[in-house]
C-alpha positions as CSV (number, residue, x, y, z in Angstrom):
1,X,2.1,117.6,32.1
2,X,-0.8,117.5,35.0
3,X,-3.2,115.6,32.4
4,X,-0.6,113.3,31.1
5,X,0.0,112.2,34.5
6,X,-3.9,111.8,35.3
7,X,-4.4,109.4,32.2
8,X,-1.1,107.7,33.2
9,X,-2.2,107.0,36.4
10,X,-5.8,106.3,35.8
11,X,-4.7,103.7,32.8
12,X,-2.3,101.8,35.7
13,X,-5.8,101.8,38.0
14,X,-7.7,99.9,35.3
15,X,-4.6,97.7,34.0
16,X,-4.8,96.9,37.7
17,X,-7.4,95.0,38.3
18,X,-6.8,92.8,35.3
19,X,-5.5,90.2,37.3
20,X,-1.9,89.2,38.0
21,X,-0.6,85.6,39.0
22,X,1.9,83.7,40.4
23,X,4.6,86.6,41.6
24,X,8.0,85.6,42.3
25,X,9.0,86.2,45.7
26,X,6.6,84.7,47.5
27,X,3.3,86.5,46.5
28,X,6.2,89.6,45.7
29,X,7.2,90.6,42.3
30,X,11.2,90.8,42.9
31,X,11.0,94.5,42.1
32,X,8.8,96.9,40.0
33,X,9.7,99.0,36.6
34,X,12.0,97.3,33.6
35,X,15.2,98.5,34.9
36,X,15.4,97.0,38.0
37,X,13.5,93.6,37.2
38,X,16.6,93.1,34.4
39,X,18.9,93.8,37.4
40,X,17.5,91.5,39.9
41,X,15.4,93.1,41.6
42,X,18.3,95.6,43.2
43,X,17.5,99.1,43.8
44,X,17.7,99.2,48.2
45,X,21.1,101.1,47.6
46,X,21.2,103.0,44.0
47,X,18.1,103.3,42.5
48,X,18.7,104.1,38.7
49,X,14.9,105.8,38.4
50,X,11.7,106.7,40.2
51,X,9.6,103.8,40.4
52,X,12.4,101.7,41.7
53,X,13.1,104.2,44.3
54,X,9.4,104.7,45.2
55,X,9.6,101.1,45.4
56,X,13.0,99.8,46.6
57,X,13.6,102.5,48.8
58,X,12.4,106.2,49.1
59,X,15.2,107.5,50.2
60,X,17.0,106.7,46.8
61,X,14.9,109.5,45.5
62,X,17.8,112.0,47.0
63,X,20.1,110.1,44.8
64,X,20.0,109.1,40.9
65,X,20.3,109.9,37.2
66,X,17.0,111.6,37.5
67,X,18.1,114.1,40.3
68,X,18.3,117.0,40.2
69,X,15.2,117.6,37.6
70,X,11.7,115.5,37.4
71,X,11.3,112.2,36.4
72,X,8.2,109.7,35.0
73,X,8.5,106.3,34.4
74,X,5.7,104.2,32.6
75,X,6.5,100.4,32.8
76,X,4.4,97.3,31.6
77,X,4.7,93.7,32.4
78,X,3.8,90.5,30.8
79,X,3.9,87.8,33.1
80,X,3.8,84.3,32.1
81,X,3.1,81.7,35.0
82,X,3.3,78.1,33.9
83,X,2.0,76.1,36.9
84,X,0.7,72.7,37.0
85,X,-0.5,70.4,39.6
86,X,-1.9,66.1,40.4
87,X,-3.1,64.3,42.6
88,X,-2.1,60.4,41.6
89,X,-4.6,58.6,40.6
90,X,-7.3,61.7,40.5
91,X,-6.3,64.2,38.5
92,X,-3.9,65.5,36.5
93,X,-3.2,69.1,34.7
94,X,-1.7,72.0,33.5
95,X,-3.1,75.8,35.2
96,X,-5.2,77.6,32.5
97,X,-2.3,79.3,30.5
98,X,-2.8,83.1,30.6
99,X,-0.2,86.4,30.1
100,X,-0.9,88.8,32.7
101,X,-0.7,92.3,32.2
102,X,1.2,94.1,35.5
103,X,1.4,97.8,35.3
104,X,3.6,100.0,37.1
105,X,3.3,103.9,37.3
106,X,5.6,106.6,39.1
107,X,7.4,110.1,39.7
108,X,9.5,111.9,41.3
109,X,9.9,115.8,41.7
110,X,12.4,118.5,43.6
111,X,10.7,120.6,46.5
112,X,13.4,122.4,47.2
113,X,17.1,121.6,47.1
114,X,17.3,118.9,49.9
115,X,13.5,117.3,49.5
116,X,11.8,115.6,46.9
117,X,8.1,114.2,46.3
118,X,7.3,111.2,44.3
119,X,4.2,109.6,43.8
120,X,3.6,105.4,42.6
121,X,1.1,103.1,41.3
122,X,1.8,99.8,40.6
123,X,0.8,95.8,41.1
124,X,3.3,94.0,43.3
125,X,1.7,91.1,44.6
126,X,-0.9,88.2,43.5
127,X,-1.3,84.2,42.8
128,X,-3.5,82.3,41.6
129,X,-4.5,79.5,39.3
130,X,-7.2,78.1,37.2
131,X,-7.8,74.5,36.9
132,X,-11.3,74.9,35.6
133,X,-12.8,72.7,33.1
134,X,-9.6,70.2,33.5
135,X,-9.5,66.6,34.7
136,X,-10.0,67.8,38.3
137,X,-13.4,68.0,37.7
138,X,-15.1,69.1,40.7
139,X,-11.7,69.4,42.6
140,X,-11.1,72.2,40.2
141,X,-9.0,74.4,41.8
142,X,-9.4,78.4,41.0
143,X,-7.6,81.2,43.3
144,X,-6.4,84.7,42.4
145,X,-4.9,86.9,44.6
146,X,-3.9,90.8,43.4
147,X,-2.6,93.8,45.3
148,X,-2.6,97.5,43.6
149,X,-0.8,99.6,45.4
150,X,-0.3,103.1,45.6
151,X,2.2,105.1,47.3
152,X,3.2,108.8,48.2
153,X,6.8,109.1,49.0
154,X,8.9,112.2,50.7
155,X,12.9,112.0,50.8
156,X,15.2,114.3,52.4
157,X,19.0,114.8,51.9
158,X,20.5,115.6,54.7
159,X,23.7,116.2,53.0
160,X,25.6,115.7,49.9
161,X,26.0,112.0,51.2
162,X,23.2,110.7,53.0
163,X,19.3,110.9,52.5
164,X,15.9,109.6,54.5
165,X,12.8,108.7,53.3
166,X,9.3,107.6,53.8
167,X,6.5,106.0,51.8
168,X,3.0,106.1,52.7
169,X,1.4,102.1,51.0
170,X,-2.2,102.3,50.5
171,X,-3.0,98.9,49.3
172,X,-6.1,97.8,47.2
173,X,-6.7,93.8,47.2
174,X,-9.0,91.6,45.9
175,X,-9.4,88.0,46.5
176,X,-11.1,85.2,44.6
177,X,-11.2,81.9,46.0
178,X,-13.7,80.4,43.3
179,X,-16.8,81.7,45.1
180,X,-16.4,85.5,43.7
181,X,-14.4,88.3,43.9
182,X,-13.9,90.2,47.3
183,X,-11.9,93.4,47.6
184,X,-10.3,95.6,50.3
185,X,-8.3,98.2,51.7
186,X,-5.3,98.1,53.4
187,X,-2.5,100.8,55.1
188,X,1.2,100.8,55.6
189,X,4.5,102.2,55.4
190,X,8.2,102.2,54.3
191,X,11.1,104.2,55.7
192,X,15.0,103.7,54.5
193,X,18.2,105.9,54.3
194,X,21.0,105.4,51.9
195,X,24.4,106.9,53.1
196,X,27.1,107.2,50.2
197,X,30.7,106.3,51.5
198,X,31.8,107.9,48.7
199,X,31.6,108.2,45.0
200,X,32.0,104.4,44.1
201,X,30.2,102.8,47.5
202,X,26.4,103.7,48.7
203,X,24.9,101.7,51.8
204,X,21.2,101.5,52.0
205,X,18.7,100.3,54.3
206,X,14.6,100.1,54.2
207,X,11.6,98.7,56.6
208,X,8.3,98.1,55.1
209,X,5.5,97.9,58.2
210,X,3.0,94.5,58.3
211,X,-0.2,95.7,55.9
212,X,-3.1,93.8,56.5
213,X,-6.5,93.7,54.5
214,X,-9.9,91.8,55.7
215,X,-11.6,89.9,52.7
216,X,-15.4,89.2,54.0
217,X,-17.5,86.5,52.9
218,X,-14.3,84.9,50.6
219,X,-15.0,81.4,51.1
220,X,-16.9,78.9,53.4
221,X,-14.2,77.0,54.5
222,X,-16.6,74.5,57.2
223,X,-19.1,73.5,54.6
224,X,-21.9,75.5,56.8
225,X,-23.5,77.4,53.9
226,X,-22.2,80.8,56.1
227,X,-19.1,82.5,53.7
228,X,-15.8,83.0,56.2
229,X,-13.6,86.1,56.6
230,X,-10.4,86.2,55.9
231,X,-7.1,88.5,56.9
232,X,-4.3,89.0,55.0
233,X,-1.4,90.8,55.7
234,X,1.5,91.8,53.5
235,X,4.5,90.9,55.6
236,X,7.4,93.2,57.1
237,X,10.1,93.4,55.5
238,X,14.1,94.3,56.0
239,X,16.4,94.8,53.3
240,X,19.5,96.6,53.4
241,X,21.9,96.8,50.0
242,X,25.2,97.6,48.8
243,X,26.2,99.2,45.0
244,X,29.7,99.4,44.0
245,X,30.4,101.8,41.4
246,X,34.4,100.7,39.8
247,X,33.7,103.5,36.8
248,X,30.8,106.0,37.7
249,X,28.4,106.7,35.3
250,X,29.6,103.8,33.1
251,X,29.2,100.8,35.9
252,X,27.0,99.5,38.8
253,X,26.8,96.3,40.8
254,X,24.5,96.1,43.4
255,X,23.8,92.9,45.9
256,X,20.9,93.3,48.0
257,X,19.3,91.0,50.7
258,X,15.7,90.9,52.3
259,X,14.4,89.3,55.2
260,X,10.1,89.0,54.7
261,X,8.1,88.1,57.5
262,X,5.9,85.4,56.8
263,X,5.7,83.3,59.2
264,X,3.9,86.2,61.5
265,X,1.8,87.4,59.0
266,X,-2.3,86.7,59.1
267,X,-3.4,84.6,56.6
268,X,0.0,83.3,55.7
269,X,1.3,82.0,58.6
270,X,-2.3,80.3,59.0
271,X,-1.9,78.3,56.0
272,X,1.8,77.2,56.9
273,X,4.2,80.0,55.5
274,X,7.8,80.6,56.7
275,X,10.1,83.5,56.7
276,X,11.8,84.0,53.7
277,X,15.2,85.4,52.7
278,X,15.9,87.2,49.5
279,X,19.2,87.6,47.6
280,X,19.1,90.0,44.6
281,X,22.7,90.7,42.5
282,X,22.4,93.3,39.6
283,X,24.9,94.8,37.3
284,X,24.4,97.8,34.7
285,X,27.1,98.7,31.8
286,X,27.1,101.3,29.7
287,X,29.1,100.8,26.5
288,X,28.2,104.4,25.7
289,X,26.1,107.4,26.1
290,X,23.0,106.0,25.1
291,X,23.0,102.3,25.9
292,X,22.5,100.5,29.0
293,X,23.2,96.5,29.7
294,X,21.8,94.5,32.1
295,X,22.1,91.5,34.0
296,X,20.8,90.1,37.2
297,X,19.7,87.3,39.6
298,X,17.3,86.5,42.4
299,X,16.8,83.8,45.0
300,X,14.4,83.3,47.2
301,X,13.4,81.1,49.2
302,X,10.5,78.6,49.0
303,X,8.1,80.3,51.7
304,X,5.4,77.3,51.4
305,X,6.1,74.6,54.4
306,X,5.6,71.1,53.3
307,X,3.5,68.8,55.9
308,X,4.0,65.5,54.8
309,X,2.2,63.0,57.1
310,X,-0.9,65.2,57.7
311,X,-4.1,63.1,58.2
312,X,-6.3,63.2,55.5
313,X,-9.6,62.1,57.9
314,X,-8.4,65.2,60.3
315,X,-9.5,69.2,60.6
316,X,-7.6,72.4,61.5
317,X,-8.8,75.9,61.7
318,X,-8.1,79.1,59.9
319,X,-8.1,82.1,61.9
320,X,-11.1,80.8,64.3
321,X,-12.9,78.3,61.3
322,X,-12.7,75.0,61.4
323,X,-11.4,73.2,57.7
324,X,-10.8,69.6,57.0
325,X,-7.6,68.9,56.8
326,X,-7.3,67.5,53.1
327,X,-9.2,71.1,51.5
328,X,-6.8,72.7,53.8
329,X,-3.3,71.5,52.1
330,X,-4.9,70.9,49.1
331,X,-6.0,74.7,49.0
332,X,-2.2,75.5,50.1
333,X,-0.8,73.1,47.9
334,X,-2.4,73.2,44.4
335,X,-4.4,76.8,44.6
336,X,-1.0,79.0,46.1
337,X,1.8,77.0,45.2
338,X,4.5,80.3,45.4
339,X,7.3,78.1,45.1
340,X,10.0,79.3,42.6
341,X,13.4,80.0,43.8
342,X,16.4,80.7,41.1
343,X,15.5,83.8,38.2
344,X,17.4,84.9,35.8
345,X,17.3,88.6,34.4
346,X,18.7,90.8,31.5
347,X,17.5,93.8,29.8
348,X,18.6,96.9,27.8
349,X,17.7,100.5,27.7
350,X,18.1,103.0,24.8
351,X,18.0,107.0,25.1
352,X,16.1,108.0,22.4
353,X,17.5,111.4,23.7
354,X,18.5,113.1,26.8
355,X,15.0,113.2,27.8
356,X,13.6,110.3,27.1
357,X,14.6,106.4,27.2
358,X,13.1,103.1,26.4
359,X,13.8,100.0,28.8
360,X,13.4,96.6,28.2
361,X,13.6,93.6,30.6
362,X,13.2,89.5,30.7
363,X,13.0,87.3,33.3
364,X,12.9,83.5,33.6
365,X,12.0,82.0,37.3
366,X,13.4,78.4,36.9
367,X,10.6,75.1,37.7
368,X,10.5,74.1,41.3
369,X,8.3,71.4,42.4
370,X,6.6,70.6,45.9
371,X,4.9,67.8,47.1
372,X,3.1,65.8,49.9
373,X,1.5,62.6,51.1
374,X,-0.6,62.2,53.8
375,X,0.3,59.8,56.1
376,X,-1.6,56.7,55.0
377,X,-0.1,57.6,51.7
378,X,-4.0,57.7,50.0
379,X,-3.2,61.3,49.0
380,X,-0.1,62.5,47.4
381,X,-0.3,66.2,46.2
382,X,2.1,67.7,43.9
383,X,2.2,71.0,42.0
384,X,5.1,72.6,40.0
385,X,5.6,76.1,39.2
386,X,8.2,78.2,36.4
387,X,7.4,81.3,35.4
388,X,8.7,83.8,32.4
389,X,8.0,87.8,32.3
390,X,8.8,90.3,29.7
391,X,8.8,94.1,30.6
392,X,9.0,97.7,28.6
393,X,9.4,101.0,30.4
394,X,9.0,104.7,29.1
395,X,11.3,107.2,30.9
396,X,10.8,110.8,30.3
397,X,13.5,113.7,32.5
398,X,12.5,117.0,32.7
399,X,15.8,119.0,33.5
C-alpha cells in the first residue's frame, strides 16, 4: 500500500509539470477528480470521495461513502482549450491546438473515530496560449501559466452531525511568458465545516486564504533589457453549499456558490481582473447498486475587465514597472483571455466491486468572446475562448 501510494503520487508530480491551459473558472478548474467535475464542480457540502473533499472542502472528509474505512482516488484529465484571437487588419489565428494532461491524486484515512488525515496532489490552476509560427508573426503571443498543488488535510467530527477541517496548500507555479520558464513556491490554507440538518439536508461552508508566489526575471515588460518580477497570488475564496438528499444512498443534488477574490489579488488585479461569482448545481442517481449518473452545470463569471477606449500611444505600470499601454491589453487580452462562462457536465461511474470503482466525466465550457478598441479605433483586439475536457478516475476503499 505505502509504495503504491509513493508511485501514485510521484507519477501526479511529473504529469504536473506537463503543462495545463486555459482552466475554467478563471485560471480555476471548477473542481478536481471525475466525480465531481461531471457534477459541476459541487462538493462544498457532500463530498462523494477524497479528492473532492481534500479539494472542495476538508471537512467533508468526516462525511462520505468512503467513511468509515480508507479511501484513494487516481483521476486524469484531458483538457481541450480551443482559443483563438485577431487583431483587424494584423493578424489573425487559432491558439496552437494541444490536449493537456491534468492529474489529480488523493486520500483519505481514519485516526481515530472522530479524526481523519488525507493527503492531495493535483493541478488546479493554469492559462496559456501559443500563437507561435501563426500570422502574428512577431506579435506571436505565447503564455502558460500552471499551479501543482499539494495539500495535507485534518478533519474532525465533532459529532454524528457536524465536522471541521483544515488544509494545509503548498503551491508549486511556474510561469512562462515567452521568455522562459520561471517557477516558485507558494503557501496557504483552507478551513470549512459541514453541519448535517439531518439525513436528507447537509450545510457546508469553506475559506481558502490569498496564496501568493513571486516569479523573478519573467518578462521585461519596459523594453530595458533588465527581466521584471512578478507576484501572483491565488485569490481568497468563500463558498458555502447545500445537498439535498430526497432518497439517501440512491439521490443527491447539490448547489454550491463561490465568491473568488480577484480584484485584490497581486498580479490579477494589476492586469484588470474583477471578483468573480461561481454557481455550481450537481445531481447524482443511482439506478442501482453499482451505477452512478451524473449531471451538472457551472457559471462563472467573466473575471477579465474590458477597457475599451484605452490609448494605444499611452503606458501604465505593473506592480512598480512601467508597460506601454498597447503590450499591456494586448498581453491581457490575447495571452490570458479566461473568459468562458456556461459548462456543461455529465459522467458515470461503475463499481467494478465493492472496493473498487471507475469514474468517468465530460465537460463542455461554451465559446465566449471579448473584445476591445482603443480609443482612436487603430486597434481592435479580440479573442474567443471554448473549451472541452474528458476525465477517468480509479477509486479503490479499503473497509
Amino acid at each position: 500500500m505505502k509504495k503504491v501510494l509513493i508511485l501514485m503520487l510521484a507519477l501526479v508530480m511529473v504529469m504536473g509539470l506537463a503543462g495545463i491551459s486555459m482552466a475554467t473558472n478563471g485560471d480555476n478548474l471548477i473542481g478536481i477528480g471525475a466525480i465531481s467535475r461531471a457534477m459541476g464542480g459541487v462538493g462544498i457540502a457532500a463530498p462523494q470521495d477524497a479528492i473532492s473533499a481534500t479539494f472542495a472542502n476538508p471537512a467533508g472528509m468526516c462525511f462520505g461513502p468512503y467513511c468509515p474505512g480508507s479511501e484513494v482516488n487516481f483521476d486524469g484529465t484531458a483538457f481541450i482549450p480551443s482559443p483563438s484571437a485577431s487583431v483587424p487588419g494584423l493578424a489573425n489565428a487559432d491558439s496552437d491546438s494541444k490536449v493537456y494532461p491534468i492529474p489529480a491524486f488523493g486520500f483519505s484515512v481514519p485516526i481515530n473515530d472522530r479524526v481523519r488525515f488525507g493527503l492531495s496532489a493535483y493541478g488546479t490552476s493554469g492559462l496559456g496560449v501559443d500563437y507561435k509560427d501563426t500570422s502574428f508573426g512577431p506579435m506571436a503571443a505565447y503564455t502558460n501559466l500552471q499551479i501543482l498543488k499539494f495539500s495535507p488535510n485534518v478533519a474532525y467530527r465533532v459529532n454524528d452531525n457536524f465536522s471541521v477541517g483544515v488544509g494545509l496548500h503548498i503551491n508549486y507555479s511556474n510561469l512562462d511568458l515567452a521568455q522562459g520558464s520561471e517557477f516558485g513556491y507558494g503557501f496557504g490554507a483552507q478551513v470549512g465545516a459541514i453541519y448535517k440538518v439531518n439525513d436528507n439536508v447537509s450545510l457546508g461552508i469553506t475559506y481558502k486564504t490569498p496564496q501568493a508566489v513571486k516569479h523573478k526575471n519573467v518578462a521585461d515588460f519596459d523594453g530595458n533589457l533588465i527581466f521584471d518580477d512578478l507576484k501572483l497570488t491565488s485569490p481568497q475564496e468563500v463558498g458555502v453549499g447545500v445537498a439535498f438528499e430526497p432518497m439517501p444512498g440512491l439521490m443527491l443534488i447539490e448547489v454550491d456558490g463561490k465568491f473568488i477574490n480577484w480584484k485584490n489579488a497581486a498580479g490579477y488585479k494589476d492586469f484588470g481582473w474583477k471578483n468573480q461569482w461561481v454557481v455550481a448545481v450537481g445531481a447524482q442517481v443511482k439506478p442501482n447498486d453499482r451505477v452512478a449518473l451524473r449531471l451538472g452545470y457551472n457559471y462563472g463569471s467573466n473575471p477579465v475587465d474590458e477597457h475599451p477606449g484605452w490609448n494605444s500611444l499611452g503606458g501604465t505600470t505593473v506592480q512598480g514597472t512601467p508597460v506601454p499601454i498597447f503590450n499591456y491589453e494586448y498581453l491581457r487580452i490575447i495571452g490570458f483571455p479566461a473568459i468562458v462562462q456556461h459548462h456543461v457536465t455529465a459522467g458515470v461511474g461503475f463499481d467494478i466491486n465493492p472496493n473498487l470503482s471507475i469514474n468517468l466525466a465530460y465537460m463542455h465550457a461554451f465559446k465566449e468572446k471579448i473584445t476591445e478598441t482603443d480609443i482612436t479605433s487603430t486597434y481592435t483586439l479580440q479573442s474567443e475562448l471554448s473549451e472541452d475536457s474528458v476525465d477517468f478516475g480509479i477509486t479503490y476503499r479499503f473497509q
